[in-house]
DOMAR-784035 format. One record per residue: x, y, z of N, C-alpha, C in turn; residue in three letters. Coordinates in steps of 0.1 Angstrom, whole numbers, plus 5000, padded with zeros to 4 digits. Atoms other than C-alpha are relative to their C-alpha. Example, Ala and Ser with C-alpha at 12.3 -4.5 7.8 and 13.67 -1.06 7.14 Angstrom:
# DOMAR-784035
+------+------+------+-------+-------+-------+------+------+------+------+
: n_px : n_py : n_pz : ca_px : ca_py : ca_pz : c_px : c_py : c_pz : rest :
+------+------+------+-------+-------+-------+------+------+------+------+
: 5009 : 4988 : 5000 :  5123 :  4955 :  5078 : 5009 : 5012 : 5000 :  ALA :
: 4991 : 4989 : 5000 :  5137 :  4989 :  5071 : 4992 : 5011 : 5008 :  SER :
+------+------+------+-------+-------+-------+------+------+------+------+
***
This chain:
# DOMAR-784035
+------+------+------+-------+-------+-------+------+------+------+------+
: n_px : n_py : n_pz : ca_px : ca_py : ca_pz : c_px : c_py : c_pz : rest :
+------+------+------+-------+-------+-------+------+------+------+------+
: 4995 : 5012 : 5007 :  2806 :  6955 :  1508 : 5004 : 4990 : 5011 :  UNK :
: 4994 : 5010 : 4994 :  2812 :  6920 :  1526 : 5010 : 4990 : 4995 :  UNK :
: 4995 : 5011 : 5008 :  2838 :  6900 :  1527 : 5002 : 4989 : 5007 :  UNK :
: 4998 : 5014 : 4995 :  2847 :  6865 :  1537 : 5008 : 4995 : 5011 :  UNK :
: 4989 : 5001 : 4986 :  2859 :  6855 :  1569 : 5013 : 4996 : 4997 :  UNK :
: 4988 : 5003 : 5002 :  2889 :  6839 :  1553 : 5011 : 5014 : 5002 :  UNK :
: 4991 : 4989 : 5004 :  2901 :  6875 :  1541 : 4996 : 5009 : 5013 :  UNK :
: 5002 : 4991 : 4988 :  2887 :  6893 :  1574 : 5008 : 4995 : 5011 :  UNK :
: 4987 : 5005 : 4994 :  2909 :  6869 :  1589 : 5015 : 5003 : 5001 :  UNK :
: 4989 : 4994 : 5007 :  2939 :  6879 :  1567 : 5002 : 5013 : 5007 :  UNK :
: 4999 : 4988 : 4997 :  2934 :  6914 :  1575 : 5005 : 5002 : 5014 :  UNK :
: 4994 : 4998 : 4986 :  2934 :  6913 :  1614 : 5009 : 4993 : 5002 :  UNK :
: 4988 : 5002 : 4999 :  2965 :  6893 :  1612 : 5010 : 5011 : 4995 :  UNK :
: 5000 : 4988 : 5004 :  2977 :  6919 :  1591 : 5013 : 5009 : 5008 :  UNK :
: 5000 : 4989 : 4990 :  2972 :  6948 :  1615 : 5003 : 4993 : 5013 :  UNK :
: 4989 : 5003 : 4986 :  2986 :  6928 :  1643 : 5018 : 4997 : 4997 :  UNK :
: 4987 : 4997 : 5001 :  3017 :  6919 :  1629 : 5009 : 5018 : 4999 :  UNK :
: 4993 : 4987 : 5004 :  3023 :  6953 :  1615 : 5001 : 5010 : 5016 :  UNK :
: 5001 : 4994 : 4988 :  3014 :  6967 :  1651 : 5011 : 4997 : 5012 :  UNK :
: 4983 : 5009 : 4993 :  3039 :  6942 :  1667 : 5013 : 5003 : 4995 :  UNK :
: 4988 : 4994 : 5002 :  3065 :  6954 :  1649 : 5000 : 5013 : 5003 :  UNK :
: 5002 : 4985 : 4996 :  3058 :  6988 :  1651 : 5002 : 5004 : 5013 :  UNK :
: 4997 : 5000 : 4977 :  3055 :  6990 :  1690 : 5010 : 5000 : 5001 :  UNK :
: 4987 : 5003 : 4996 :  3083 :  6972 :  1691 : 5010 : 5008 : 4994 :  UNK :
: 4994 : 4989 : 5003 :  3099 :  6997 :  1672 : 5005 : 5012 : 4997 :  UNK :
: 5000 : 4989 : 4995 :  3092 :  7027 :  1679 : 4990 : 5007 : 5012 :  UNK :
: 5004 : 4996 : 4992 :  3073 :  7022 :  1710 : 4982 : 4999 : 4998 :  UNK :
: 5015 : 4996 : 4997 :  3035 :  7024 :  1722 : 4994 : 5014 : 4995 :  UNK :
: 5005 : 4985 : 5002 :  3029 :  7060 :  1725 : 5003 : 5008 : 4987 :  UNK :
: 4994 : 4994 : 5008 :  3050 :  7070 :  1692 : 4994 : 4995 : 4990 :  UNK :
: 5004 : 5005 : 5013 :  3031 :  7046 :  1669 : 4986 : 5003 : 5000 :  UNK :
: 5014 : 4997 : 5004 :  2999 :  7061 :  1657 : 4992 : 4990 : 4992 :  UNK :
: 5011 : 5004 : 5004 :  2969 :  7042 :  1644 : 4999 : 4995 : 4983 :  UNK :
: 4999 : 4998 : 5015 :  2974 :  7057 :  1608 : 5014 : 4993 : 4996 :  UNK :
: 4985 : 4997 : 5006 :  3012 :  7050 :  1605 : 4996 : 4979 : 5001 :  UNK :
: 5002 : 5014 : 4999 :  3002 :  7008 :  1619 : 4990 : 4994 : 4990 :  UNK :
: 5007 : 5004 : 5007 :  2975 :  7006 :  1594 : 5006 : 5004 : 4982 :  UNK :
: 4991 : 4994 : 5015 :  2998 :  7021 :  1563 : 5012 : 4987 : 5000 :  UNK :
: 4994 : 5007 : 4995 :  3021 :  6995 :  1577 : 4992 : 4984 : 4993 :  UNK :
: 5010 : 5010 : 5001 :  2996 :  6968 :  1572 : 4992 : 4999 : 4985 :  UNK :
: 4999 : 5001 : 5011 :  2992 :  6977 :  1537 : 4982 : 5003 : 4998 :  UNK :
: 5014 : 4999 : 4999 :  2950 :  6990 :  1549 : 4997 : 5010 : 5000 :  UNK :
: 5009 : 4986 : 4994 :  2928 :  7017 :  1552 : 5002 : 5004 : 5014 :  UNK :
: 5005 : 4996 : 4989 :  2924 :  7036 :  1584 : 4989 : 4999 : 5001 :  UNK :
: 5013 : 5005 : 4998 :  2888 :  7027 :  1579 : 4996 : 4983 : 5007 :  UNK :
: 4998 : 5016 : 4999 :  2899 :  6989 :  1582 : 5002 : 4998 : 5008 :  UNK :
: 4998 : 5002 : 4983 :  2909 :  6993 :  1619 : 4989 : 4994 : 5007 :  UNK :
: 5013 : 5000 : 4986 :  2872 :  6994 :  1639 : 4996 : 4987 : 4996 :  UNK :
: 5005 : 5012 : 5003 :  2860 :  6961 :  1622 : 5009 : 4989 : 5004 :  UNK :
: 4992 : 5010 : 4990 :  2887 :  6942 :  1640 : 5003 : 5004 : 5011 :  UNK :
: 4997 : 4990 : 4985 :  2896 :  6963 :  1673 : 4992 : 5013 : 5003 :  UNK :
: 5010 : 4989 : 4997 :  2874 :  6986 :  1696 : 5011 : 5012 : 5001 :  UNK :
: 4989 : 4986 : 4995 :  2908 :  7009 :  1704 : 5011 : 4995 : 4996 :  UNK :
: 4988 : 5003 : 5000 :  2943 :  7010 :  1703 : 5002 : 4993 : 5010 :  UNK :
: 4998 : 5008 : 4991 :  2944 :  6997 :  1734 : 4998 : 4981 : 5005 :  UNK :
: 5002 : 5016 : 5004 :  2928 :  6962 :  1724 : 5009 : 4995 : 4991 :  UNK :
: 4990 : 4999 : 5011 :  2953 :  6966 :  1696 : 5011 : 4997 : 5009 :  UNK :
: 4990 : 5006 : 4994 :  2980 :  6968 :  1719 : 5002 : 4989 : 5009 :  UNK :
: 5005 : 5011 : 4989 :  2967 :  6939 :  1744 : 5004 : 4991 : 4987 :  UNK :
: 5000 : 5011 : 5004 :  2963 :  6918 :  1711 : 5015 : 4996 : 4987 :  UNK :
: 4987 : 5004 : 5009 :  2994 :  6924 :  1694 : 5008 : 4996 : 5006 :  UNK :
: 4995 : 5002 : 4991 :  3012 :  6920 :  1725 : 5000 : 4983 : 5003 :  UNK :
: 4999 : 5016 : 4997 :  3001 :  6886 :  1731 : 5004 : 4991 : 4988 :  UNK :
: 4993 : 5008 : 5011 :  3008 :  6877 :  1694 : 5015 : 4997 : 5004 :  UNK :
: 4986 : 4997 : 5003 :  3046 :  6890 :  1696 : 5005 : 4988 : 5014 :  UNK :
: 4995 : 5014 : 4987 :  3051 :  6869 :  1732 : 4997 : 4985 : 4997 :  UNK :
: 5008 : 5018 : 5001 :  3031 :  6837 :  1720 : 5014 : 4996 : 4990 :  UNK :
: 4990 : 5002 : 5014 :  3056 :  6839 :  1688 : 5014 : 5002 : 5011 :  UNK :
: 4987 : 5003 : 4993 :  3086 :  6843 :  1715 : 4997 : 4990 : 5008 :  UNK :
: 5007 : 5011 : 4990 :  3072 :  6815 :  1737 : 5009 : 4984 : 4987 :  UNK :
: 5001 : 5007 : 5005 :  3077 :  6798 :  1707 : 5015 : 4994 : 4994 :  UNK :
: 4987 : 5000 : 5003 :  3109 :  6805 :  1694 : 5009 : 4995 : 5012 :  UNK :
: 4989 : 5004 : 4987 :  3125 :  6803 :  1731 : 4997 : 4982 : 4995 :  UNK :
: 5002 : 5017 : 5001 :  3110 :  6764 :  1726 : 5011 : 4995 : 4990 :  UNK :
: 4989 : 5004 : 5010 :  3133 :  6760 :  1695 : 5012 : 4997 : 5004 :  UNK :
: 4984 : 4994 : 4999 :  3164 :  6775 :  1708 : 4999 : 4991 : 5013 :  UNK :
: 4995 : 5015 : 4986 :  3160 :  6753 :  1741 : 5005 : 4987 : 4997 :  UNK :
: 4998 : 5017 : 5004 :  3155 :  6720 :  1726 : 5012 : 5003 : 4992 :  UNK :
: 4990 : 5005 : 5013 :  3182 :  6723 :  1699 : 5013 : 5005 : 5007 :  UNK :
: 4988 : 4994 : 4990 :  3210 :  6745 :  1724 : 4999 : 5003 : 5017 :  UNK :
: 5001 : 4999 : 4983 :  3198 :  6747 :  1760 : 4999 : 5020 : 5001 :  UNK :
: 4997 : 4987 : 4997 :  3202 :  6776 :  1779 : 5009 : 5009 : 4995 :  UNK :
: 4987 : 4991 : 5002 :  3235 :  6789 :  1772 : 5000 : 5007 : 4984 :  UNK :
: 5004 : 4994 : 5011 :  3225 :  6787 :  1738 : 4985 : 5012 : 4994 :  UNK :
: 5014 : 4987 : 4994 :  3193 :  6811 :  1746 : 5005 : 5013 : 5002 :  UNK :
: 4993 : 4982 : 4993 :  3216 :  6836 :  1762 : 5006 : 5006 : 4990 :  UNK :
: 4992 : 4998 : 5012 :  3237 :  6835 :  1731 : 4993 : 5008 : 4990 :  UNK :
: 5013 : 4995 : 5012 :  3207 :  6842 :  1707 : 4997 : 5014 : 5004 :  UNK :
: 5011 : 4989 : 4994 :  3188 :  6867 :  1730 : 5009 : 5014 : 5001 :  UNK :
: 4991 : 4982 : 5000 :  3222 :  6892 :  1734 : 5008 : 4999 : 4988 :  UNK :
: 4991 : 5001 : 5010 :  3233 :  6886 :  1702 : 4996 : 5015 : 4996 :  UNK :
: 5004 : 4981 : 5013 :  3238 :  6923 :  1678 : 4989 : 4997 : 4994 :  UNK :
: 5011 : 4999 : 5010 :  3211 :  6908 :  1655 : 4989 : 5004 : 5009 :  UNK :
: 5012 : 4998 : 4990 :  3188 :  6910 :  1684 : 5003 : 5014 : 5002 :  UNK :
: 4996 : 4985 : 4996 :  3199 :  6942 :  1696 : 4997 : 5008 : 4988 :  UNK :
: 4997 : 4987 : 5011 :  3199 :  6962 :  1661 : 4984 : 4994 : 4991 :  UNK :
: 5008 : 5001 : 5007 :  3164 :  6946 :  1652 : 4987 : 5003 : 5011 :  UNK :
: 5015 : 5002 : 4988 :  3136 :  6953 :  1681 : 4988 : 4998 : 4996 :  UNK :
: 5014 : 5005 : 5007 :  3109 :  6954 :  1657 : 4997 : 4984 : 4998 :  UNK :
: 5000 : 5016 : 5000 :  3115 :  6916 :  1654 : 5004 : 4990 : 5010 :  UNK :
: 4997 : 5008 : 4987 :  3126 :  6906 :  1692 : 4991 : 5000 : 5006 :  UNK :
: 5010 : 5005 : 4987 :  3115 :  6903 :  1724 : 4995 : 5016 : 5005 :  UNK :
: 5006 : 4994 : 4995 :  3087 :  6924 :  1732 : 5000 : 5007 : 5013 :  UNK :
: 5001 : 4996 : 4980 :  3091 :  6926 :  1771 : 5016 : 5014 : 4997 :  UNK :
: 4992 : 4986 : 5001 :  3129 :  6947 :  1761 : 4997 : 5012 : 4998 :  UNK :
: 5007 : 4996 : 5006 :  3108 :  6962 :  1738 : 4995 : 5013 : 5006 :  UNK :
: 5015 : 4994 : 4991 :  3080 :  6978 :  1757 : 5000 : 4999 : 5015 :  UNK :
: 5003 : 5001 : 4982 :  3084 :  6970 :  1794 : 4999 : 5016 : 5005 :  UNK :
: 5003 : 4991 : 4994 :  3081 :  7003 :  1807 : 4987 : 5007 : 4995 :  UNK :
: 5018 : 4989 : 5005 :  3051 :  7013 :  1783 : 4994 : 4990 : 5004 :  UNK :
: 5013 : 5008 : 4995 :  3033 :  6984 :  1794 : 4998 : 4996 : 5013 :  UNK :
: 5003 : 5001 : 4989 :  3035 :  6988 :  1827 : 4993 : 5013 : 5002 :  UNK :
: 5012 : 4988 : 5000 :  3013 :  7021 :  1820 : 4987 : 4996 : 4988 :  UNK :
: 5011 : 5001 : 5009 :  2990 :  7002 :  1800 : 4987 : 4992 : 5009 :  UNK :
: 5013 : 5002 : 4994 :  2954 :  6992 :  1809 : 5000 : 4979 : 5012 :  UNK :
: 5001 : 5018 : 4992 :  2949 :  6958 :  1838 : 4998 : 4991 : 4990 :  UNK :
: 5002 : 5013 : 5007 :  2940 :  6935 :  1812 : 5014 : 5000 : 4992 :  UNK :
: 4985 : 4997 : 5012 :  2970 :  6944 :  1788 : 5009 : 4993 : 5012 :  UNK :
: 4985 : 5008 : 4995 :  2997 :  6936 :  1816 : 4995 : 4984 : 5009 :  UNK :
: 5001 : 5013 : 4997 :  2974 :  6904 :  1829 : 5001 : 4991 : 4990 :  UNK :
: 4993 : 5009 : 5014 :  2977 :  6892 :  1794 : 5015 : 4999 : 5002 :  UNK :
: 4988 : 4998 : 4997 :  3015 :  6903 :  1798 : 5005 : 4990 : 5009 :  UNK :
: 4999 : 5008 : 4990 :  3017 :  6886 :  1833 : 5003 : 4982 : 4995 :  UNK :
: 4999 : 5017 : 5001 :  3007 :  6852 :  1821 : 5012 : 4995 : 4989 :  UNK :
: 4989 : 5002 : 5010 :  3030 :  6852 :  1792 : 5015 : 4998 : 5004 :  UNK :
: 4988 : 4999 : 4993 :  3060 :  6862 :  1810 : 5003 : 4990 : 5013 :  UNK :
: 5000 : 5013 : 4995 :  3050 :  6835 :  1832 : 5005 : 4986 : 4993 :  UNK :
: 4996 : 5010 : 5008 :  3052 :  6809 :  1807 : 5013 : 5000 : 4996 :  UNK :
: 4985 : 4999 : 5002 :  3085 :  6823 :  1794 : 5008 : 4994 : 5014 :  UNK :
: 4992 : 5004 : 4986 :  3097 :  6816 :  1831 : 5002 : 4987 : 5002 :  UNK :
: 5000 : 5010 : 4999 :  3084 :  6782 :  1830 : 5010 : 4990 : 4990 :  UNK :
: 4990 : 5007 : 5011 :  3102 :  6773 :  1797 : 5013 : 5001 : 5004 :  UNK :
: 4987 : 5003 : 4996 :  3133 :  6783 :  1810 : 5006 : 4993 : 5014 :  UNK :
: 4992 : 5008 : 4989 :  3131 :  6766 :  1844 : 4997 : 4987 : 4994 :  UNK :
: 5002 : 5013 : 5010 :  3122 :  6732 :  1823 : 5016 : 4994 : 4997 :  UNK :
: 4991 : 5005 : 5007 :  3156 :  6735 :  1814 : 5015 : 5002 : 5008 :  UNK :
: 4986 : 4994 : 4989 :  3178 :  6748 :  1846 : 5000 : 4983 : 5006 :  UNK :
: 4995 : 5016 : 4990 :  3198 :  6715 :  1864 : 4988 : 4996 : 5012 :  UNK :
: 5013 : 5005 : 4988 :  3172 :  6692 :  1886 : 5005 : 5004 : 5011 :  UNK :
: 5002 : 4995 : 4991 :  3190 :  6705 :  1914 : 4998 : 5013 : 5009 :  UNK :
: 5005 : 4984 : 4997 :  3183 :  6741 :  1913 : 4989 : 4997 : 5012 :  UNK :
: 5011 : 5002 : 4991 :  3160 :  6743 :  1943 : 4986 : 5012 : 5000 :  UNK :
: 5013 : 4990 : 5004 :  3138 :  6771 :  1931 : 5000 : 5003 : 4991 :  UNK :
: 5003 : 4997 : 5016 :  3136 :  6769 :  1894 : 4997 : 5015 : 4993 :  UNK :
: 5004 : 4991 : 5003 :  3113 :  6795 :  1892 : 5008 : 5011 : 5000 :  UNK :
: 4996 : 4984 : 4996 :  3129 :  6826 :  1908 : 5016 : 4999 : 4993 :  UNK :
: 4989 : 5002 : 5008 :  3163 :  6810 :  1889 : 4994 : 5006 : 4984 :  UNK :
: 5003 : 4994 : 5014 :  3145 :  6817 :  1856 : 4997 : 5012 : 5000 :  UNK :
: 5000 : 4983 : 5003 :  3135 :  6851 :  1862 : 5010 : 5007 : 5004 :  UNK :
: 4987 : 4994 : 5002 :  3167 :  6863 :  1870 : 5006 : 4998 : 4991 :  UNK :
: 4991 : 5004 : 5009 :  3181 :  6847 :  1843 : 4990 : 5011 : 4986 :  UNK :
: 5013 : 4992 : 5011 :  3148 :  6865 :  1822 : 5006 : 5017 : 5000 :  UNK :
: 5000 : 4986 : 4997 :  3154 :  6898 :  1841 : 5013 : 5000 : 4993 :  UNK :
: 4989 : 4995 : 5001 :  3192 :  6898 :  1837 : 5005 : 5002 : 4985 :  UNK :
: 4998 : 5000 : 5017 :  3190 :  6892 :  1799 : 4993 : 5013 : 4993 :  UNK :
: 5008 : 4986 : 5009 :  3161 :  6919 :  1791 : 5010 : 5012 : 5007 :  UNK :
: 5000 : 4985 : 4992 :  3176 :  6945 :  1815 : 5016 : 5003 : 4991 :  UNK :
: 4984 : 5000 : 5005 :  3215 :  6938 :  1795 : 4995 : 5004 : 4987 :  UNK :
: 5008 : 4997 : 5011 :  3194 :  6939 :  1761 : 4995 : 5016 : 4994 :  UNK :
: 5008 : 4984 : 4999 :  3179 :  6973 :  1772 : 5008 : 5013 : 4997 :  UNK :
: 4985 : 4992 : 4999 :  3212 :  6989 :  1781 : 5006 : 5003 : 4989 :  UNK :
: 4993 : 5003 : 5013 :  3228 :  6976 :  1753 : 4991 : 5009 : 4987 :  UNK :
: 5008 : 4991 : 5010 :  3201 :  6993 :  1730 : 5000 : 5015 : 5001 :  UNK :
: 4998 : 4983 : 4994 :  3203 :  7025 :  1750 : 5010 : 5009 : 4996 :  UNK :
: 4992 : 4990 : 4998 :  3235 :  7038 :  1750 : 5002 : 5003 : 4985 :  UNK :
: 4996 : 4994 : 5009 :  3251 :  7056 :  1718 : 5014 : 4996 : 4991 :  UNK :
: 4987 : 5006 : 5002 :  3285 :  7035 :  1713 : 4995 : 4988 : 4996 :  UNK :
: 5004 : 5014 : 5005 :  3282 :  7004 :  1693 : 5014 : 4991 : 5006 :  UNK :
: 4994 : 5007 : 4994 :  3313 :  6993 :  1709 : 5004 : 4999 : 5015 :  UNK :
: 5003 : 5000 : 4992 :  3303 :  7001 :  1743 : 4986 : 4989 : 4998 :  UNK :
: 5011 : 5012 : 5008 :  3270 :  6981 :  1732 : 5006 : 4989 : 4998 :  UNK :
: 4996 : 5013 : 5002 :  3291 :  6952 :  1723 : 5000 : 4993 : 5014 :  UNK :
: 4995 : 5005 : 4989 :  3308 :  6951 :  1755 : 4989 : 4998 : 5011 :  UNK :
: 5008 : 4999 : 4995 :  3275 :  6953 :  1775 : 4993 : 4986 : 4996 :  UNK :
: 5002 : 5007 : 5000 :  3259 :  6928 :  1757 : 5014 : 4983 : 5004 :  UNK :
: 4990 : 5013 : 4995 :  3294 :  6903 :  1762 : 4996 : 4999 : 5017 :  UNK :
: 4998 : 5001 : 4984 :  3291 :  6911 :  1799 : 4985 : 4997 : 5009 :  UNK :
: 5017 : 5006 : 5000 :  3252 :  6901 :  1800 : 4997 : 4988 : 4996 :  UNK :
: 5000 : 5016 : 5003 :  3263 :  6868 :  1784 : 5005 : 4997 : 5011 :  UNK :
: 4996 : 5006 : 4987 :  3287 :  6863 :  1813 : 4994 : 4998 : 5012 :  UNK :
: 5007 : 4994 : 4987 :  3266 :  6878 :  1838 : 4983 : 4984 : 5002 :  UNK :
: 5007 : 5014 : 4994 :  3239 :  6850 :  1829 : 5002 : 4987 : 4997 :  UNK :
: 4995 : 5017 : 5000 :  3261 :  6817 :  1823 : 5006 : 5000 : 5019 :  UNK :
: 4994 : 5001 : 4981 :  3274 :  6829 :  1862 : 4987 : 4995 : 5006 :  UNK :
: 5017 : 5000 : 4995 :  3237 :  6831 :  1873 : 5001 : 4986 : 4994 :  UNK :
: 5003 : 5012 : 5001 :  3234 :  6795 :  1857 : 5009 : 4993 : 5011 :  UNK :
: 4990 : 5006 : 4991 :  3264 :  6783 :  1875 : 4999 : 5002 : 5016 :  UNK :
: 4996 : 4994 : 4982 :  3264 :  6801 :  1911 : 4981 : 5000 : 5003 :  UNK :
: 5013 : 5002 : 4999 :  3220 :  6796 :  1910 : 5002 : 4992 : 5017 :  UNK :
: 4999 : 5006 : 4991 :  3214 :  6787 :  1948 : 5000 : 4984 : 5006 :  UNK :
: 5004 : 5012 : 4997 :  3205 :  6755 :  1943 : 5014 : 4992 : 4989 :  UNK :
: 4984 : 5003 : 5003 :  3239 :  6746 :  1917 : 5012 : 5001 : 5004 :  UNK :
: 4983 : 4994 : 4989 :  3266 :  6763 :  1939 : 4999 : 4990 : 5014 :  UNK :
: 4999 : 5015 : 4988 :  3279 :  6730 :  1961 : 5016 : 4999 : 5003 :  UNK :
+------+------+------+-------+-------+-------+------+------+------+------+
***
């Protein structure tokens, strides 16, 4: 039976959202095929007509879940700046929801074992993220760039932590000291400290 590219459309959105959360939820390696496609409200027959593997699966959910953070960081810039970024990004809701944040907390260590294309997709993404936030650091930062990814790194690596440990009130305090940690980094940035 054929159906209409509208609804074949439908579908592979679908199984990528459902896979983007999933990942993000319980990981790369932990989320099976069957469990992303039960998710998705499809057959496990419904997979091969949109993706050759899991692996293209993971490449293309991947770039969904970043394009859609790419997007949101845009919001949260224009309407609060940075500080209000840092605010969002370590807040509890973020922390007690992974299936609906930032993928890089997410998954960085599984997708640094995933196939060259997957982390060149990755690559460029986490590039762009870098660029949106130096767009928004003081004109006289003298290296924008390498100011944003610390400010990138210091946020996922506090995010990570904060999800890790077993204390929700150790977890608080982790994320509070990952807000301070990057309004200092705004402030003491080589090219702001005068």
């Amino acid at each position: 039976m054929r159906y209409e590219k509208g609804r074949r459309d439908a579908s592979r959105e679908r199984i990528l959202q459902a896979a983007s959360e999933r990942f993000r939820a319980d990981g790369i390696a932990a989320s099976g095929l069957s469990r992303v496609m039960k998710d998705a409200g499809l057959t496990n027959g419904a997979f091969y007509p949109h993706f050759e593997s899991k692996a293209e699966l993971v490449r293309e959910s991947l770039v969904t879940a970043l394009d859609a953070q790419a997007e949101q960081m845009r919001q949260i810039l224009a309407a609060d700046g940075l500080k209000g970024l840092i605010t969002a990004y370590l807040a509890p809701e973020h922390r007690d929801n992974p299936q609906f944040g930032c993928a890089t907390s997410a998954l960085a260590a599984e997708i640094a074992r995933e196939p060259r294309e997957t982390r060149a997709a990755y690559t460029e993404r986490v590039a762009t993220l870098a660029k949106q936030v130096a767009a928004y650091l003081p004109p006289q930062v003298t290296d924008p760039e390498a100011t944003a990814v610390a400010l990138l790194a210091t946020c996922i690596g506090t995010l990570q932590i904060a999800r890790a440990v077993d204390s929700r009130e150790m977890s608080d305090r982790i994320l509070a000291a990952g807000q301070d940690a990057a309004r200092t980094l705004l402030r003491t940035s080589p090219s702001t400290a005068t």
